[in-house]
N, C-alpha and C positions, 0 to 999 in steps of 0.2 A: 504493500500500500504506500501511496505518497502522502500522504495527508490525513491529517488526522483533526477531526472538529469536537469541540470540549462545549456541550449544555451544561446548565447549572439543573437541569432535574430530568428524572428518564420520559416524561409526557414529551419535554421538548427534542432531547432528541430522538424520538420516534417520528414527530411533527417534522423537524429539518431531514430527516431524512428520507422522507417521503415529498417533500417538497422538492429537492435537490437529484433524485433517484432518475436517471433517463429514462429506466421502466420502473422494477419493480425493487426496494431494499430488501438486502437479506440481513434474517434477524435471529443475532447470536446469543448466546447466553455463558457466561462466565460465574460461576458460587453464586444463581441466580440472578445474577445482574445481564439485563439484554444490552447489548450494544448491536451497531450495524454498519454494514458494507454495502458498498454501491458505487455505481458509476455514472460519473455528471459532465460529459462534455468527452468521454474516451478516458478522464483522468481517474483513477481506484481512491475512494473516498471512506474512511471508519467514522463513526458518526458517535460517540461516547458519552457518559453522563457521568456527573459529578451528584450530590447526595445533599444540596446548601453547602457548609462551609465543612471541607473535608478536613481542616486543620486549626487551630486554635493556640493562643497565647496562654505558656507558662513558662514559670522559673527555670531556669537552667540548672543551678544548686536548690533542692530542696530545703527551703528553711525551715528549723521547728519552734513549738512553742508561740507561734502566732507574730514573729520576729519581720519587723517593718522599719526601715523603707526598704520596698525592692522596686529593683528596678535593670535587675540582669535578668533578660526575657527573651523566650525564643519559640517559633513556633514550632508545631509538633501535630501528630495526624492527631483527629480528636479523642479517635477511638484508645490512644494510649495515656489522655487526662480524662476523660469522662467513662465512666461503664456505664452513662445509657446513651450512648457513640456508638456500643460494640458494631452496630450496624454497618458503620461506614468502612470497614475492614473491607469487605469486600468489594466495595466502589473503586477504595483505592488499588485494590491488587488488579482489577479488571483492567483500572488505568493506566498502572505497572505493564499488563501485559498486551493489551492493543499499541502501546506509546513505543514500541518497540521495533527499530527500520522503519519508522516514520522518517520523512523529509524533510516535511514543514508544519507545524500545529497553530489550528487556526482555535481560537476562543469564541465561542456562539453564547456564551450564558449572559442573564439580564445588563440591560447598558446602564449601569447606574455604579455608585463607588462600592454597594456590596460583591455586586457581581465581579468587579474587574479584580476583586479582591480573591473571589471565589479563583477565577477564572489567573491570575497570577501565581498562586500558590499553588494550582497544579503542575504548572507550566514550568515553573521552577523547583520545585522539588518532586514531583513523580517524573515529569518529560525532561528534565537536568536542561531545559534552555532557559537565555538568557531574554529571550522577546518571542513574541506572536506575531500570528494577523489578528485583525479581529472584524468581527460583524458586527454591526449594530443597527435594530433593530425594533421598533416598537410594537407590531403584532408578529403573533406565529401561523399567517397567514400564507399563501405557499408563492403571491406573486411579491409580496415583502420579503419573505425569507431570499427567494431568489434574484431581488432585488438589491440586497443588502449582501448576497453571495459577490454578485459579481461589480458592485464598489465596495467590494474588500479593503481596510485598510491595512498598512503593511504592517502598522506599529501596533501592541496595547496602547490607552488612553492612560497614558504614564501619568496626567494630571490627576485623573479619578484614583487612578492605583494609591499612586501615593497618599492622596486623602483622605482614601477607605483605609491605606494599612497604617496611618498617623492615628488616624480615629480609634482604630484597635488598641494601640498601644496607649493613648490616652486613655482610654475606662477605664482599661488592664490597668496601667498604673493608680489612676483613682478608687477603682471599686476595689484591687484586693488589697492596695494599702491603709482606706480609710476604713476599711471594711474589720480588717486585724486589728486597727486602733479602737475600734468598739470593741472588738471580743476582746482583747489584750485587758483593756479596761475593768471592764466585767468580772475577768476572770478573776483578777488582782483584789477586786471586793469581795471572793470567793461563791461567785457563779459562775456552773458556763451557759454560754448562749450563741446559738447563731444568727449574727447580726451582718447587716447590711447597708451602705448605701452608697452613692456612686456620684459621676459627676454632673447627671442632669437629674438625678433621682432625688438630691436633697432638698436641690432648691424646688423641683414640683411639689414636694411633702408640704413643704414651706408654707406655698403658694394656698393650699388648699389647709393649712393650719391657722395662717392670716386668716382667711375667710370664717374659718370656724371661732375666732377669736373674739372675730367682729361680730360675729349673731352674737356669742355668749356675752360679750360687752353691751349688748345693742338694749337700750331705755328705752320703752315705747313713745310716742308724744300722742295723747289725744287731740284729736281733731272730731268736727261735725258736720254732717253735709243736710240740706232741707231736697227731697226728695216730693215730685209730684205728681200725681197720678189722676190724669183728665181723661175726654174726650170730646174731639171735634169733628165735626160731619160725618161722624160714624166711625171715627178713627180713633181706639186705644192712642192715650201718650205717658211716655213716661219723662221726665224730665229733670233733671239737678240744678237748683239754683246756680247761676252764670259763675260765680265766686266757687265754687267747688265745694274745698274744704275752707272752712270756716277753723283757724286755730284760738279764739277771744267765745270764750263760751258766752261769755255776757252778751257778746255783739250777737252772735248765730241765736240766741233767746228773744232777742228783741225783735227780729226779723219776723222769726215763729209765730210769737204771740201777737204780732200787729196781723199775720193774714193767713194762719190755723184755720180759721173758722167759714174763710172767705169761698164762696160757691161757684163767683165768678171771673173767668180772666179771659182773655184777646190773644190771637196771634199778631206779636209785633214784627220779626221780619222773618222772611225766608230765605238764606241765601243755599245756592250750587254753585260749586266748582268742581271742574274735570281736573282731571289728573293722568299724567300717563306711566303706564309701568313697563317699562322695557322688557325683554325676553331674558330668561337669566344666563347667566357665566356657563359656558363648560365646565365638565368636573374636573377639580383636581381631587388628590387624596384625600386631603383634609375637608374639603365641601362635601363631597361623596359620602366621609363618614360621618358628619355631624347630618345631612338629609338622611340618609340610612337611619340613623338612632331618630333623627324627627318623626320618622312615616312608619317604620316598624319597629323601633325598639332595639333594633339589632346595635349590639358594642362594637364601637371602633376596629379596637381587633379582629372581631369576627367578621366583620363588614372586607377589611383587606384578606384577610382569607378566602373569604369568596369568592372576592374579584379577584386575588391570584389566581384561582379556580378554575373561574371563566376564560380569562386569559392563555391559561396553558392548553385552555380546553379550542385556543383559537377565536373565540365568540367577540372580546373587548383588547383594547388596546391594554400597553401595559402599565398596571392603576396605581406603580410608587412614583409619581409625577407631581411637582409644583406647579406646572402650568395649567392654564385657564386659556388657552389658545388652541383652535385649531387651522394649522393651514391649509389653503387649496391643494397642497400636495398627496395630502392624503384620499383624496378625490369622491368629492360629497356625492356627485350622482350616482358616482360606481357602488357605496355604500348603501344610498335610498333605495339606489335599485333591487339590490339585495335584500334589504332589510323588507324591500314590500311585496316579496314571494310566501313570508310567514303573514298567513292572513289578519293574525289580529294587530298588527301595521300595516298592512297592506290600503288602508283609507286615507290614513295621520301621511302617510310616504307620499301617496299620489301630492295633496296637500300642500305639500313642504315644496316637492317636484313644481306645481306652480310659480311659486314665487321666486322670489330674489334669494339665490344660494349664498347668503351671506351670514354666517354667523355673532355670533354678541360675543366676539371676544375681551375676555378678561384683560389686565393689566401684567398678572401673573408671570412667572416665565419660567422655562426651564430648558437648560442647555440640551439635554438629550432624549427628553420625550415631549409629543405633543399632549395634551388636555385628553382624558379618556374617553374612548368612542367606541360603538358596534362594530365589528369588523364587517357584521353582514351575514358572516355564516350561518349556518342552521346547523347548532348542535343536537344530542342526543334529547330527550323530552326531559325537562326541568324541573323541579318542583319545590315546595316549600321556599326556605331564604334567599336559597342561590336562582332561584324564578324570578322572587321579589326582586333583587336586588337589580339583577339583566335590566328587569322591567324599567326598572328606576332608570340606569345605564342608556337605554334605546329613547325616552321619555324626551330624560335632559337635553338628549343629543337632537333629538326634534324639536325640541322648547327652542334651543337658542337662535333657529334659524325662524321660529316664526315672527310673524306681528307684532307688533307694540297691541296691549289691550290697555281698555280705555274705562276708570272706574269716576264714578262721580259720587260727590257727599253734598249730605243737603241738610244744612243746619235749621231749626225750625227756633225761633223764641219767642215764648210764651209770657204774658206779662200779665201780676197778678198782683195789683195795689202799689204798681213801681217798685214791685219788685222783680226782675228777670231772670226766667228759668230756660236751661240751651236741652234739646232735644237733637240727634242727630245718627246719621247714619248713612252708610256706603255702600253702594252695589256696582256690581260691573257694568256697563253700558256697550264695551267690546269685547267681545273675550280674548279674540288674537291670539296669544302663544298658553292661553289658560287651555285650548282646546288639546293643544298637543302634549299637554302636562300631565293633565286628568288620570289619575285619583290625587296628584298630588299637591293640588294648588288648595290650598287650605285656606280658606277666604272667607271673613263672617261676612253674609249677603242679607244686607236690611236696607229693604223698601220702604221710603217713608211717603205716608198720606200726601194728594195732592193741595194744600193747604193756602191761603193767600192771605197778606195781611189785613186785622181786623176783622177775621172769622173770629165767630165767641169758640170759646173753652168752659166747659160745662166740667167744673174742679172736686173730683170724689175725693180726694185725702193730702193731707200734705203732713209728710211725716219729717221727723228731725231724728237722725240716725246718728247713733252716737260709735265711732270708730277709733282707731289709735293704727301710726304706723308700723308696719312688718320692718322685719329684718332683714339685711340681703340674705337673695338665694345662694345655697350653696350649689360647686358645679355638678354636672352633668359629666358622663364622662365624655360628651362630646363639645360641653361647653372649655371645657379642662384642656382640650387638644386647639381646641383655636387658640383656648390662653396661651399654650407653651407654645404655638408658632407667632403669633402676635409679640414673645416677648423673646423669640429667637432662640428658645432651648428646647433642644435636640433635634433631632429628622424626622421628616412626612414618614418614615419605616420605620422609625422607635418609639415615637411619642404612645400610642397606643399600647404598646408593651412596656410604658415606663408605669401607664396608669394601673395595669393589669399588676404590674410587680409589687404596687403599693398596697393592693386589697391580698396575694400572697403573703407578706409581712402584717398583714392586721393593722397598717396605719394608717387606713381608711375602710371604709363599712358603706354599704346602703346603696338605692339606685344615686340618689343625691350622695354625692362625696362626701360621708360624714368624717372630718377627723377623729381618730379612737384615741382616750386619753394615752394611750400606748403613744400613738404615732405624736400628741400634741409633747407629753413630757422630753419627747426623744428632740423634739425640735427646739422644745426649752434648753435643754442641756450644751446641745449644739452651740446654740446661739449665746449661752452665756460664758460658754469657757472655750470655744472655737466658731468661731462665726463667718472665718475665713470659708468654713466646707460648703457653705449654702450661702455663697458668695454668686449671686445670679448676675452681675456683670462679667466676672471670673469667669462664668459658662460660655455666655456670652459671646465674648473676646476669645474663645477657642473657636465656639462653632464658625466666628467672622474668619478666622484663621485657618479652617479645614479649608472656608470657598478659596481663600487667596493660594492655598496650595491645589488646591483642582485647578487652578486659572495660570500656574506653574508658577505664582510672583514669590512665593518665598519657598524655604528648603524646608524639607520635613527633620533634619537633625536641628536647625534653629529652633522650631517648633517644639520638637521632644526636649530640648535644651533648659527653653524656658520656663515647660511645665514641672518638668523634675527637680529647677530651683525652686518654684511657689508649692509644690508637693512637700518638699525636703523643711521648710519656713514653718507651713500649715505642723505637717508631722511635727515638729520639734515643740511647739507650743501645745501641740496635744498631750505630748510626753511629760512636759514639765505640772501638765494640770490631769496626769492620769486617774491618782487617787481620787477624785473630787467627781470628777465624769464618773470612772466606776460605781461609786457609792450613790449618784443620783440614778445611774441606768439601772442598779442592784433593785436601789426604792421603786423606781418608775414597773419593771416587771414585775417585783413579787403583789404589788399592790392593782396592777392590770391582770395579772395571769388569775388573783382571788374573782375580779369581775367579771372575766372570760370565762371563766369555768364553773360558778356559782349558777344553780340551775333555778333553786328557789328553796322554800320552807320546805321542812320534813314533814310529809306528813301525817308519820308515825308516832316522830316523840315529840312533834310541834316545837321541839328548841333548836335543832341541830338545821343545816343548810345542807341541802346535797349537791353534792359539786362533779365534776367530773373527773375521773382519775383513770391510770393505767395501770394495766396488772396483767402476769404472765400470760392472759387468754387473750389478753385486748383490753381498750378501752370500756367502762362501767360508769355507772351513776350511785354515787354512797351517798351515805350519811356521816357530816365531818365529825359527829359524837361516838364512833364508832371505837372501841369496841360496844358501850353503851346501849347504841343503837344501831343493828344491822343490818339495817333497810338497802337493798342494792335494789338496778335496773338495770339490762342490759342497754348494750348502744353497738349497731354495725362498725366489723371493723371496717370494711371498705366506706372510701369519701371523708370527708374531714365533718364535725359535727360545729353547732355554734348554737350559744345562747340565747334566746331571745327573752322578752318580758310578756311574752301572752299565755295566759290557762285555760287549758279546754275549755267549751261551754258545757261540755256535756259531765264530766267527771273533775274539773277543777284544779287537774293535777299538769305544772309544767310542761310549755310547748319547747322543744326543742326542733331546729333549721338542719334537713342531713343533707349534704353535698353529694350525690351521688348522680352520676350522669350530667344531661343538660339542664336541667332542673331541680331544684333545689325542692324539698319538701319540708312541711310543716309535721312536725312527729310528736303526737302525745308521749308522753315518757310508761304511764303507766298501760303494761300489759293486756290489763282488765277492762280498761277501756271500753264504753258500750257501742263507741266509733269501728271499732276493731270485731266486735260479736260476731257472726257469722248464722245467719237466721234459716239456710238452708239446710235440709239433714243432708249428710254426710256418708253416702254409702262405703262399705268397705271393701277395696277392691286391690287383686293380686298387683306388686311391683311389676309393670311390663319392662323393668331395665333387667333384673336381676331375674324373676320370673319364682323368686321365693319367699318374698318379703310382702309385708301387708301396707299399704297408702293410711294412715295415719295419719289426725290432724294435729302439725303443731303450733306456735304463738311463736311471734317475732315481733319486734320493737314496730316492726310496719304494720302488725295487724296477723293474721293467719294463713295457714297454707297444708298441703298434703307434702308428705316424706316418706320415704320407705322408712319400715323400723329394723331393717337391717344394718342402719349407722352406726359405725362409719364404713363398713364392709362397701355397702351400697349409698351415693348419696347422692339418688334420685328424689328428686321434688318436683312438685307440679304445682299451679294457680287455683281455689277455688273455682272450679266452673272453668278449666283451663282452655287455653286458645287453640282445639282439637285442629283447625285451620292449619297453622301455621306450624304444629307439631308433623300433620300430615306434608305439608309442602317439602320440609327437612327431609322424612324420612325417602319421599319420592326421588327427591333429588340427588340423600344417597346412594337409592338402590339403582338409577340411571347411570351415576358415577361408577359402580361398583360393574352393571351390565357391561359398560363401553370399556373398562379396564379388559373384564374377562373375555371380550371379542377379540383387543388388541393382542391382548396374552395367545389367545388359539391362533388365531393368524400368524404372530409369529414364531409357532412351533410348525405351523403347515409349513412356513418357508424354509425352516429348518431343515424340516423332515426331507422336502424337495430336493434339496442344497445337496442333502447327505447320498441321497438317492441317486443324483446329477453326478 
């Protein structure tokens, strides 16, 4: 073979291989790993994958005892620092053994600073060269692919490389030094603990610790508002004196009791005004996930998983993108066309096809992808998130080229003894690009009565509402990811995984980002005897520094240079204030870990609390008066458990939150539970696993179920009223599997036999 081309995941290179192939690829397999060969132009082409990041930063010398500053580091395959890597073992021997009488190796994996990262580290240490070519590419489309084949460039994008392998080395340095300086700490107060935090992770703690500081500080101020409830010419109104809130309770009483009583008022003016609302921005990442969390609920993270999804799957362009731009290059008709052979676009496409092919592009920008788009394709049939999501995806990308729509408000004021009360409201008058949006144009539509001045007002009530101001909202976790791009810490590909690591650590809770006094005490401590760590200019001023090395203006050794001075400054002042940190983190957990784990009152011996604890079988619920009192309850050990403050309605005893699967469940604690009863009888019927054992009903923390009484010999179980469907499908499927095995098996003894006979 001459040539050898490097994906970052094996969807893709199946996809370039198939794109690239003059007929058809042949498709190998290596310790399970496919790769493939083919020929593209008379040239012998291997088409390879990589597994995400085959190789990972650590220590050179193993340090012990939790021993900081490091900073002699080097990388290494993952699969020899992490054991749950083991996987990527065989990616790299696969790449070991196709990279071999190769001529020249081209890099195909995503164009962004991860990938070139991905796409470097094979290149240099499995394929021992010193450069690439490289593709780049924004869909896995087959006339892009082949487009992006043949302006090959000769070089990697030594800008990206750099930036992505600077970036490494930054965490690396941040997360496992400041990371030992907590647990060093800790340990020294005579705890241990695995702690954490990193160089864009403290200040996001932060961010979201501020906010929680601010409700707990936040003083209500009362205010009053005179509300009015009329009608004129058959027309319901309701209406709030023109002054809103009223803060002078005396002034808002006076108001009240001059025209409480009053039956009669006029309409004084009416005004309209139009309004236009332009078509919205293309997606970039960050829009895409905070729509996504608006329209369905779906998390940041899970949101870019998807759309990886889609992407690899060929359907969307590739969605880790800054920009808000689409250009003509990407060829809007060729796309509409496409996209309106799938009939439920097939109307929105024609539509768009009329008008002016001009999209609403954004400000935004990004060097190597455009704004995310339909490729056009028709993939396999879709369902649930990854449906919604497309849907969202093909939407937007029709919203931006439609109409301006046209919405109008129509203020009414009502005047009742010179005093003036505003009524109002908006509806659409055009709809333009709301057509092409549809489910997701979320728009309150209120039609107000056609009304003229010095029509009577016929006045049923006038109330005075007595209120006081809220607290700011806490974020969202997609309010959270605009913050940290708005304030320039970290990337469109981490920020989602910075928010996700902070609810792993327990130093945020809730769909609103609650801080947990865990995470509030940790940002106390931080800030009072190191404050350099959650230094958000600090972040800053690297992330500005990553671009100017993408853009090749400074050196990646100046850069590692000057962080390992402000790292080395930070650490030393942490050192000299370790006891002091210690003994706060020591307080801060043993007084968090009591509230985390405290389920509620006992309610045996009514004094003692039961809490949750671990013991050689797993995780249980006691009572802390024990030996006294030896009330337990079990708890699954699969999934992580969490406390909340609610009690059954039915039986009063402790709700407990199980983390199992995608869904979290609300779980009575006690057994007995009349939620949990089971009111059908129970016939007794033989183990179909074992074929000796009798189905018995047993009790689990979820409620009940059948088991053979053969446990643990046998440990077959089944659902109440079990899903005989879906047991049948399994079993059909393996005795197919098993048929098609024992055909292949005879056939090739016939061949044998023949062989032998020949």
């Amino acid at each position: 073979m001459t040539e050898l081309i490097i994906t970052e995941k094996p969807n893709a290179s199946k996809r370039i291989a198939e794109a690239l192939a003059d007929k058809k690829p042949t498709k190998l397999t290596n310790q399970g790993v496919a790769y493939y060969t083919l020929t593209h132009k008379g040239k012998d082409i291997l088409v390879a994958c990589a597994v995400g990041h085959l190789f990972g930063l650590t220590e050179k010398v193993k340090s012990k005892n939790f021993a900081y500053p490091v900073f002699d580091i080097e990388w290494k395959p993952t699969f020899e620092i992490y054991k749950g890597a083991a996987y990527a073992k065989k990616y790299v021997n696969t790449l070991k053994k196709v990279c071999k009488n190769i001529k020249e190796v081209t890099v195909a994996t995503d164009y962004d600073i991860e990938g070139e990262v991905i796409g470097l580290n094979v290149v240099r240490f499995i394929c021992h060269k010193n450069d690439a070519r490289r593709m780049k590419f924004s869909t896995l489309t087959k006339p892009d692919i082949i487009e992006s084949y043949e302006q090959i460039s000769k070089h990697l994008d030594w800008g990206q490389a750099t930036a992505g392998e600077t970036r490494h080395f930054l965490d690396f340095y941040y997360g496992i030094n400041l990371s030992r300086a907590l647990m060093s700490a800790i340990k020294k107060a005579g705890m241990f603990k695995i702690l954490s935090t990193g160089r864009v992770q403290g200040p996001a703690l932060k961010i979201i610790v501020d906010r929680e500081k601010e409700i707990q500080a936040f003083k209500p101020v009362p205010y009053w508002q005179l509300e009015l409830a009329g009608r004129s010419q058959k027309h319901d109104l309701k209406a709030l004196h023109e002054k809103d809130k009223f803060w002078e309770k005396k002034e808002v009483t006076t108001i009240y009791t001059k025209i409480k009583d009053e039956k009669k008022g006029e309409i004084g003016e009416v005004k309209k005004k139009e309004f236009v609302q332009q078509s919205p921005k293309p997606f970039d990442l960050t829009t895409l996930q905070i729509e996504s969390f608006r329209c369905f609920g779906i998390k940041p993270k899970q949101t870019l998983e998807l759309a990886q999804e889609l992407y690899t799957s060929g359907l969307i362009s590739y969605p880790r993108t800054s920009s808000q731009q689409l250009p003509p290059t990407i060829g809007y008709k060729k796309i509409l066309a496409a996209l309106a052979k799938q009939k439920v676009y097939e109307k929105l496409c024609s539509q768009v096809l009329k008008g002016k092919l001009q999209p609403n592009n954004g400000k935004k920008t990004d060097p190597a992808h455009p704004a995310i788009y339909p490729t056009g394709l028709m993939g396999k049939q879709m369902e649930g998130r990854k449906e919604k999501v497309y849907d969202l995806i093909v939407k937007r990308f029709l919203a931006t080229f439609g109409e301006i729509a046209v919405r109008e408000t129509v203020t009414i004021k009502i005047i009742v003894k010179e005093e003036s009360f505003i009524t109002k409201g908006t509806r659409t008058i055009k709809q333009g690009w709301h057509d092409l949006y549809a489910p997701y144009v979320k728009l309150e539509e209120v039609e107000m009565p056609k009304l003229k001045e010095k029509d009577a007002v016929d006045v049923k009530k006038i109330t005075l509402i007595a209120d006081e101001t809220k607290p700011p909202k806490r974020y969202t976790h997609a309010s959270l990811i605009k913050e940290l791009e708005k304030r320039g810490l970290g990337t469109k590909s981490t920020r989602a995984q910075i928010v996700e690591t902070l609810f792993q650590r327990s130093y945020v809770d809730g769909e609103s980002l609650a801080a947990t006094e865990l995470g509030i005490h940790n940002i106390e401590i931080l800030e009072k005897y190191c404050p350099k760590i959650l230094d958000e200019a600090l972040t800053k001023h690297f992330e500005e520094e990553m671009e100017e090395l993408r853009q090749e203006k400074k050196k990646k050794d100046t850069v590692l240079a000057e962080a390992r001075d402000i790292l080395t400054e930070i650490l030393a002042e942490f050192k000299s204030k370790e006891k002091e940190i210690g003994e706060g983190l020591k307080k801060t957990f043993t007084e968090t870990r009591t509230v985390m784990t405290t389920v509620g009152k006992c309610s045996n011996c009514k004094e003692g609390h039961l809490t949750i604890r671990k013991g050689r079988f797993g995780r249980f619920i006691a009572c802390d008066k024990y030996p006294e009192c030896k009330t337990t309850y079990s708890l699954p050990n699969a999934g992580s458990v969490k406390v909340t403050d609610k009690l059954c309605p039915e039986c009063n005893f402790p709700i407990v939150k199980i983390f199992r699967g995608k869904r979290p469940q609300d779980v009575c604690i006690n057994p007995n539970c009349p939620t949990k009863e089971i009111k059908e009888k129970i016939e007794e019927k033989t183990c179909e696993k074992c074929g000796k054992g009798k189905m018995i009903l047993k009790r689990s923390v979820y409620g009940q179920f059948l088991a053979c009484d053969q446990y643990p010999k046998c440990k077959n179980i089944a659902k109440l009223g079990g899903d005989k469907k879906k047991t049948t499908k399994k079993k059909t499927v393996k005795k197919k599997t098993v048929k098609k095995k024992a055909v292949k098996k005879k056939a090739v003894k016939k061949k044998t036999v023949k062989k032998k006979k020949a």
